[in-house]
C-alpha positions in Angstrom: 47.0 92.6 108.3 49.1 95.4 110.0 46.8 98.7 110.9 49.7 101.8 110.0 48.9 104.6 112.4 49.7 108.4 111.3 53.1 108.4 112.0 53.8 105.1 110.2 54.1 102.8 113.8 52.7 99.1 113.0 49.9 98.7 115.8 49.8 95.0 117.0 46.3 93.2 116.6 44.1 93.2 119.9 41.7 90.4 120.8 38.3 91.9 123.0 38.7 89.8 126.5 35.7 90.8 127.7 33.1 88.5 125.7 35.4 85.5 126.4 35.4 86.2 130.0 31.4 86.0 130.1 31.6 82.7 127.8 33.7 81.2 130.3 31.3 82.6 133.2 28.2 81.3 131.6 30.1 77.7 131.3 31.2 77.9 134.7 27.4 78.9 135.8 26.0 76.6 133.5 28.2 73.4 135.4 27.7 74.3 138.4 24.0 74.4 139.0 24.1 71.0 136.1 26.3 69.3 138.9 23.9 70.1 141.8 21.4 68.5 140.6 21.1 64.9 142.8 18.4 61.8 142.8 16.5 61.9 146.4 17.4 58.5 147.1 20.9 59.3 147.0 19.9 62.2 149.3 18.7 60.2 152.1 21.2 60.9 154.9 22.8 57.6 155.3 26.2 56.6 156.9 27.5 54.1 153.9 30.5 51.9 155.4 34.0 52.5 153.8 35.6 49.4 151.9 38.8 49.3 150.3 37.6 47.9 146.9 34.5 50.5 146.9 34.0 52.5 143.4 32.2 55.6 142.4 28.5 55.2 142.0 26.5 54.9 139.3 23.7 55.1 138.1 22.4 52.6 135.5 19.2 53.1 132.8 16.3 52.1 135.6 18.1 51.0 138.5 16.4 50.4 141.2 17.8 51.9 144.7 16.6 50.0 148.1 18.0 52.4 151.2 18.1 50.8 154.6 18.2 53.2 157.3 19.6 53.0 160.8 16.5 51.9 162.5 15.5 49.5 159.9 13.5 50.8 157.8 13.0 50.1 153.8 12.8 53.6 151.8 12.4 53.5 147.9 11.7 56.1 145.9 11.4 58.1 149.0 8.6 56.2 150.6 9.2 53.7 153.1 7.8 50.3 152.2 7.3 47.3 154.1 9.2 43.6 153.0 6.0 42.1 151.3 6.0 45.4 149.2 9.4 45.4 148.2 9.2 41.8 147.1 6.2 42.3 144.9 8.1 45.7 143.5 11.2 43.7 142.7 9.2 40.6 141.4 7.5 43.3 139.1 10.6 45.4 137.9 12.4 41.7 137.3 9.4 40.9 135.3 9.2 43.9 133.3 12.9 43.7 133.0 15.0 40.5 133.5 18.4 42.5 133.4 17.0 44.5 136.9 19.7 46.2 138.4 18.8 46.7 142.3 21.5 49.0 144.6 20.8 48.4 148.2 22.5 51.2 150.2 22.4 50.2 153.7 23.6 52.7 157.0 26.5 50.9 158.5 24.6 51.1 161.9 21.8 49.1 160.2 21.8 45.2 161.9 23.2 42.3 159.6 19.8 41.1 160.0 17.9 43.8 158.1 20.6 43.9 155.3 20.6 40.3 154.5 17.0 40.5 154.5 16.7 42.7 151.8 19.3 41.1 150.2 17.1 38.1 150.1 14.1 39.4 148.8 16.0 40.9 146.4 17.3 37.2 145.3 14.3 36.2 145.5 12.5 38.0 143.7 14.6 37.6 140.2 17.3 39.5 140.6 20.6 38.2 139.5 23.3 40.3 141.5 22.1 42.8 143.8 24.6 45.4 144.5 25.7 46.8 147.7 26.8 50.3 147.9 29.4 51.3 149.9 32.3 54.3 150.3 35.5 53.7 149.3 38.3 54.9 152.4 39.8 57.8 151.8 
C-alpha cells in the first residue's frame, strides 16, 4: 500500500532498523557469554601434544575425564586422586554403566610411565577403549 503525501508524491515503505539492531545485539550477547561457559577439567592448564589425526573434543553424556599433569599427578573432577582411587572410581562408573567412556588428557611433559599407567587402570577396570586426547597441529 502506497502512502500519497499532499502533493500526490508516492512515499516508499520504511522498515524501523533500530529494534532489529537490539535483536541482533541481544543474540550476539546472548552467544557469547553461552560459549564461555567451559567444564573445569578441561580448564586445567595442560600442554596436550599435537597429532596429525587429532579431532575436536567432545564431550559425551557422562564421560569421564582423567587429567595427568606434568609432575604426575591424577586430577578428576578437580581433585587429585591417587591410582587405587581411580581404579575403584572406574570399576564403579564401568559398573554403573558398561558403555563408560573415560578421556585421559595427559601434558606432553608427563613420563610414558604415568600415562600408560592410567591407561591401564583404566583397562582394567572395564573400560573398553579409553581415549587419549590430544591437539590436532595447526
Amino acid at each position: 500500500m502506497l502512502i500519497r503525501s499532499a502533493q500526490g508524491e508516492s512515499a516508499a515503505p520504511s522498515i524501523e532498523l533500530t529494534p532489529i539492531i537490539d535483536m541482533v545485539f541481544l543474540l550476539l550477547i546472548f552467544f557469547l557469554v553461552a560459549t564461555t561457559f567451559k567444564q573445569s577439567e578441561r580448564e586445567m592448564q595442560i600442554a596436550l601434544p599435537e597429532t596429525e589425526s587429532g579431532g575436536p573434543i567432545s564431550m559425551s553424556l557422562k564421560e569421564l575425564i582423567v587429567n595427568v599433569a606434568g609432575d604426575g599427578s591424577i586430577v578428576v573432577a578437580g581433585q587429585t586422586v591417587e591410582p587405587e582411587s581411580l581404579r575403584a572410581m572406574v570399576a564403579e562408573a564401568v559398573k554403573n554403566n558398561p558403555q563408560q567412556k573415560v578421556t585421559v588428557r595427559g601434558d606432553k611433559n608427563a613420563s610414558y610411565g604415568t600415562m600408560a599407567r592410567v591407561l591401564d587402570i583404566c583397562k582394567a577396570a572395564g573400560v573398553q577403549e579409553p581415549y587419549l586426547d590430544t591437539v590436532p597441529v595447526r
